[in-house]
C-alpha positions in Angstrom: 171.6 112.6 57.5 168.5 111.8 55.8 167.6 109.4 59.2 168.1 112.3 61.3 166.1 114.9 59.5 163.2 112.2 59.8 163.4 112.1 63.2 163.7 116.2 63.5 160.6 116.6 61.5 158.4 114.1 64.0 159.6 115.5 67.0 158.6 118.9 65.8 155.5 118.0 64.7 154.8 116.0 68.4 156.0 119.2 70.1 153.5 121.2 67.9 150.8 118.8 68.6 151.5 118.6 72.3 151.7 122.5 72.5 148.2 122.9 70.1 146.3 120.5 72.9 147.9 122.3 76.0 146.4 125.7 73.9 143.1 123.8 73.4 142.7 122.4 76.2 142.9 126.2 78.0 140.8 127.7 75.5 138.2 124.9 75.8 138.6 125.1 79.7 138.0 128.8 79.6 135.6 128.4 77.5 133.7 125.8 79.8 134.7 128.3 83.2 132.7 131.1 81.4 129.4 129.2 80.6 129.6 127.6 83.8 129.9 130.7 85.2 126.7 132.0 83.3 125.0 128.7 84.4 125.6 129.5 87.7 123.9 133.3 87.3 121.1 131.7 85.7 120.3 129.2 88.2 120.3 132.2 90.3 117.7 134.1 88.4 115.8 130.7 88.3 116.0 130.2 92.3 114.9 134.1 92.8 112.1 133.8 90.6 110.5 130.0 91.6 110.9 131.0 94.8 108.4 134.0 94.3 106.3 132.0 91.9 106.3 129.2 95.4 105.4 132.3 97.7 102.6 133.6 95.5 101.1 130.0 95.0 101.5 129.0 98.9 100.3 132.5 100.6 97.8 133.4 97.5 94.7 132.1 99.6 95.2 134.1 102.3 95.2 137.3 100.7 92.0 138.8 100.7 90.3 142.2 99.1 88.6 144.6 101.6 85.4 146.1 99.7 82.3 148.3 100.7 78.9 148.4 100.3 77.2 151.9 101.0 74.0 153.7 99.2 74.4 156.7 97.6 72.4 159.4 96.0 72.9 159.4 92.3 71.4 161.5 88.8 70.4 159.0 86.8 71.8 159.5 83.5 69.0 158.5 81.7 66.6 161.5 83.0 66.7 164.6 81.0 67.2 168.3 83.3 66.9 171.6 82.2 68.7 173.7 85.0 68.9 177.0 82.8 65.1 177.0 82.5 65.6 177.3 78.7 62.0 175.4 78.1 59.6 177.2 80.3 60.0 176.2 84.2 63.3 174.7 85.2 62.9 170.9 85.4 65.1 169.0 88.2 66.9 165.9 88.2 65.9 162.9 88.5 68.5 161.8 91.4 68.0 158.3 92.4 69.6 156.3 95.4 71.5 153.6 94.4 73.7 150.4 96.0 77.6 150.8 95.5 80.1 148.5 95.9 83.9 148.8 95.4 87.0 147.6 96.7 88.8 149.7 98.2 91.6 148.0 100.1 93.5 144.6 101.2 94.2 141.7 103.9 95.5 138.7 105.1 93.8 135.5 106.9 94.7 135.3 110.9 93.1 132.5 111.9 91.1 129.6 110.8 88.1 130.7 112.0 87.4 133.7 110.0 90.1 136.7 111.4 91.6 139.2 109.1 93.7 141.6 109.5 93.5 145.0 107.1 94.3 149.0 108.7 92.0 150.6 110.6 92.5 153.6 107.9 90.5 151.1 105.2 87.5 150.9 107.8 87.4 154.1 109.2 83.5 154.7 108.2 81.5 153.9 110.5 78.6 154.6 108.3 79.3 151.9 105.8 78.9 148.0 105.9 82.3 146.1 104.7 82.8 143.1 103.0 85.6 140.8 102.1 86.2 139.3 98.9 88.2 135.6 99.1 91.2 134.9 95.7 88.2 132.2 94.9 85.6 135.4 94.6 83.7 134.8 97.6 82.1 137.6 98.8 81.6 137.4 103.2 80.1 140.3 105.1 82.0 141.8 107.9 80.1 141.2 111.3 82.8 142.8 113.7 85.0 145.3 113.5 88.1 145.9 116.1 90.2 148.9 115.3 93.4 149.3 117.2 93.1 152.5 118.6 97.1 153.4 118.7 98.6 151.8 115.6 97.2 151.4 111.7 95.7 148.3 112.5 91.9 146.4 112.3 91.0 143.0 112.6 87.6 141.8 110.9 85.5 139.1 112.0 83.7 137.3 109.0 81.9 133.7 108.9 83.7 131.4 106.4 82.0 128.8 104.5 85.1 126.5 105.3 88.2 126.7 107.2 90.7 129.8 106.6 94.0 129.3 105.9 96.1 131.9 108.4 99.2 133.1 107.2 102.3 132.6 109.1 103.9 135.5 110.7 107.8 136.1 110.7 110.1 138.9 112.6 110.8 141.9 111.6 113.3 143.0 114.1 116.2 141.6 112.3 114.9 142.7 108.6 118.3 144.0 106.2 118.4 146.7 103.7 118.6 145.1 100.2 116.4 142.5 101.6 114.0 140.8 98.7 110.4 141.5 99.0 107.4 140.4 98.3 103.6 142.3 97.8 100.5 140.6 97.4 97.3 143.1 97.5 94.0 144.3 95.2 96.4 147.3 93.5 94.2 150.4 92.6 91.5 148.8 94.0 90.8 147.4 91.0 93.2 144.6 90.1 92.8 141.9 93.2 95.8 139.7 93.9 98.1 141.8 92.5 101.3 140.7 93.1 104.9 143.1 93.7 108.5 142.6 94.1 111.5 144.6 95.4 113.7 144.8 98.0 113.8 146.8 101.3 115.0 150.1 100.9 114.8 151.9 104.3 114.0 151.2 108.1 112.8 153.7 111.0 110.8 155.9 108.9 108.1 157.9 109.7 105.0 158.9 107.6 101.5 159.9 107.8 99.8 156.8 106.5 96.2 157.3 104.0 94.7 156.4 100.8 92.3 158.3 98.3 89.8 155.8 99.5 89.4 157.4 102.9 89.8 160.5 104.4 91.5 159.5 107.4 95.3 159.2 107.7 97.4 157.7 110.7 100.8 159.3 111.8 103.3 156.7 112.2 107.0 155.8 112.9 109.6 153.0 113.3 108.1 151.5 109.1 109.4 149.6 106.5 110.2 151.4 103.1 110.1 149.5 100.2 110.1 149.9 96.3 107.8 147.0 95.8 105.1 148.6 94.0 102.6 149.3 97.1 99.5 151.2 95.4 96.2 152.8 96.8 94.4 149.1 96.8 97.2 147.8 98.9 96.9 148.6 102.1 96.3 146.5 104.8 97.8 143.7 102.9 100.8 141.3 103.2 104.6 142.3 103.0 106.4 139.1 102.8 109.9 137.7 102.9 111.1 135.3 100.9 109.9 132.4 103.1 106.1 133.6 102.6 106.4 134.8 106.0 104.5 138.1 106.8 107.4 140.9 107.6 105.2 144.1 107.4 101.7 145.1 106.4 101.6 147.9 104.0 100.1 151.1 104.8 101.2 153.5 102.4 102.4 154.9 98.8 104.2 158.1 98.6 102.9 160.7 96.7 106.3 162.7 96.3 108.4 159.9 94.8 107.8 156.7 92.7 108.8 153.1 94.0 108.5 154.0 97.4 105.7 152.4 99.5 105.7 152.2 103.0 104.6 148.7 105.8 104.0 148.9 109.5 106.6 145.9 111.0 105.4 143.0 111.7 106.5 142.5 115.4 105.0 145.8 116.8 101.7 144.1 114.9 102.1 140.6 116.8 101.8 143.1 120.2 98.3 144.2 119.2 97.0 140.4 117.9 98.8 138.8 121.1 96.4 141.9 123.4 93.5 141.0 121.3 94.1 137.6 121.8 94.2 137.4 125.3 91.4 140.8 126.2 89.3 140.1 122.9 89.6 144.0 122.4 92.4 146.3 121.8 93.2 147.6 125.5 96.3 149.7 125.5 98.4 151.3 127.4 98.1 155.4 126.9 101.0 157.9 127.5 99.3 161.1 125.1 102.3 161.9 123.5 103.1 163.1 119.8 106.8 162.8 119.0 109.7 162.4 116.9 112.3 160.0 117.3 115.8 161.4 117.2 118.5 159.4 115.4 122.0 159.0 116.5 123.5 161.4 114.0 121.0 164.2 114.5 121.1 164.1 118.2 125.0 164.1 117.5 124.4 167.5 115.3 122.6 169.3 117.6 124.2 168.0 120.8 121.7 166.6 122.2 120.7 163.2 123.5 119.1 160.3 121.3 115.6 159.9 122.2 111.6 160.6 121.5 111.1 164.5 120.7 107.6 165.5 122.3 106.1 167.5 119.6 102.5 167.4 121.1 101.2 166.8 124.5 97.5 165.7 124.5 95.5 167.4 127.0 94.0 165.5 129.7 96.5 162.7 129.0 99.0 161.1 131.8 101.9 162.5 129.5 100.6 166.3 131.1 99.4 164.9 134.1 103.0 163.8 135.1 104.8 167.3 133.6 105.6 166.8 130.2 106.2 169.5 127.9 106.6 170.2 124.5 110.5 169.9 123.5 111.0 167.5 125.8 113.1 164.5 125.0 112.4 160.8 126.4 115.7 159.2 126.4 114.9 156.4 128.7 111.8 154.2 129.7 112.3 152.2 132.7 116.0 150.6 132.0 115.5 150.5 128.5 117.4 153.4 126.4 114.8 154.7 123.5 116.6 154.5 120.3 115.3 154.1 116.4 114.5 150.2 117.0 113.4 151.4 120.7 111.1 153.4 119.3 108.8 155.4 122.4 105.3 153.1 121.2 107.0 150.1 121.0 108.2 150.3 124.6 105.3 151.7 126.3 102.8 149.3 124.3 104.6 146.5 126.3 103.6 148.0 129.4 99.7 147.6 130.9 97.0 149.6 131.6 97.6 150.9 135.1 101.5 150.7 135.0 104.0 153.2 136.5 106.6 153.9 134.6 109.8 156.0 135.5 110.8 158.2 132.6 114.4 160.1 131.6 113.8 163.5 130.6 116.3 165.5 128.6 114.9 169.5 129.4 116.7 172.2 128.8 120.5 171.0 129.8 119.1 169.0 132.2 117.9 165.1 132.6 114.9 164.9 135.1 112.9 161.8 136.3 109.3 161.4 136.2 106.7 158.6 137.1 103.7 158.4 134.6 100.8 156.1 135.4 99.9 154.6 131.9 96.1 155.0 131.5 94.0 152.8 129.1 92.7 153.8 125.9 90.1 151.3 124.5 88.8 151.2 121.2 
């Protein structure tokens, strides 16, 4: 009896033994699923932020800042004024003219040879002589300007001291919402190579593009929206993808809203350097058109087709020349079918100078054809 209690008693405590490491075994296996699990978040955080860190270290020296010199009449506060004539006769001030420089926007490096690429609302004075400012603090005079005459765009022409370093251009056309971005740029213009992160939170917008550094703005359509912090300062510099490839080049902030900044796409860009390339200039193709692109649901709504909305017809242009009115709606170029990623500028700025084009009209309940001869606008 005594034998067999012995024997009870060990195979109870196996069992327990066996049934404690089965326990502990899960526990511990749980245990090492859950920080393996948090391992693998934090690599993720790790991969996301090195590969900004690679970005910023590989495209850094090809962001530039755009700044100006200009003279301008100023009281000098050290000269004393007594405009109320309290001491006898009034006394006037001393106003002196004085050299000012400030930077007042961004850009990125197109070629080796000295190109750069900023918007042509940065240089819009004409009265004013530009400079650009290198990440190393090199300051180069501008000695050409080209200023795209249709879209937000300028090139500059400087004279190195050594060989550029372009940036490497990627495609927008297949860009994703949620999509991680990057902005480099001289924020404020104050703070150069300040550099932003965020994600892409719209496509096809439209917006009148400006900053407080000019008094020009530029209506545009078919942009990026992102809430990468894009401040006055910004413009005209790099949006990139993850790859350090250039998606966009920012153009705007909005005023109404925070974290929402604005870049013209980098594909309707490469049509403008690939003209410039080949002409030297900007020679476009002109149709004199303002519009508004209809989306699919609003055209839905209102039962009407999807197309360019003619808000404005410029005077003089081929656009009236051919018979186009106000109201109209451009659903078809050629073959191709206008829709938000066949936006109306797009497909006529891949047409030449010269070029007849048969447009699809949508008046009244009607759709007409008409043949526009595309003029050229130069710079």
């Amino acid at each position: 009896m005594k034998k067999w209690s012995t024997w009870l008693a060990l195979i109870v405590v196996l069992f327990v033994g066996f049934l404690g490491g089965v326990v502990g075994d899960r526990i511990v296996f749980k245990s090492k699923e859950g920080e393996g699990s948090n391992r693998e978040i934090f690599r993720e955080i790790l991969k996301e932020e090195n590969a900004v860190i690679d970005v910023v270290e590989f495209v850094g020296p090809s962001v530039v800042t755009v700044g100006v010199k200009k003279n301008q009449r100023v009281i000098n506060p050290n000269s004393f004024f007594d405009s109320f004539g309290f001491f006898g006769s009034k006394v006037q001030p001393n106003i002196e003219e004085r050299q000012i420089k400030r930077d007042i926007g961004s850009g990125f490096i197109l070629s080796k040879d000295g190109l750069v690429i900023t918007n042509k609302h940065v240089v819009s004075d004409l009265e004013v002589e530009y400079r650009v400012i290198t990440n190393l603090n090199e300051e180069l005079k501008v000695e050409k300007i080209y200023r795209d005459p249709v879209n937000d765009l300028a090139i500059l022409k400087v004279n190195p001291t050594k060989e550029f370093k372009p940036i490497k251009l990627g495609d927008s056309d297949n860009l994703k919402v949620g999509q991680i971005v990057i902005a480099i740029g001289t924020a404020l213009g104050e703070f150069r190579s300040t550099v932003t992160t965020g994600v892409i939170s719209g496509l096809g917008r439209g917006i009148n593009a400006g900053t407080p550094f000019s008094n020009t703005s530029e209506e545009l359509s078919n942009v990026i929206q992102t809430d990468a912090a894009i401040n006055p300062g910004n413009s005209g510099g790099p949006l990139l993808n993850s790859s350090g490839q250039v998606i966009g080049v920012n153009v705007a902030v909005s005023q109404a809203g925070e974290n929402i900044g604005f870049a013209i796409p980098i594909n309707i860009i490469k049509i403008s350097i690939d003209n410039f390339k080949s002409t030297g200039k900007f020679s476009r193709p002109y149709l004199g058109v303002r519009y508004q692109m209809l989306d699919k649901k609003t055209a839905i709504l209102n039962s009407i087709p999807q197309g360019a909305y003619i808000v404005e017809v410029v005077l003089g242009s081929p656009a009236e020349k051919s018979g186009l009115k106000e109201n109209d709606i451009v659903t078809k170029i050629g073959e191709v079918l206008l829709t938000e990623k066949n936006d109306l500028s797009l497909v006529i700025s891949k047409k030449r100078a010269g070029d007849e084009v048969k447009l699809g009209v949508y008046r009244g309940t009607e759709t007409i054809q008409f043949k526009v001869k595309l003029e050229e606008v130069g710079e």
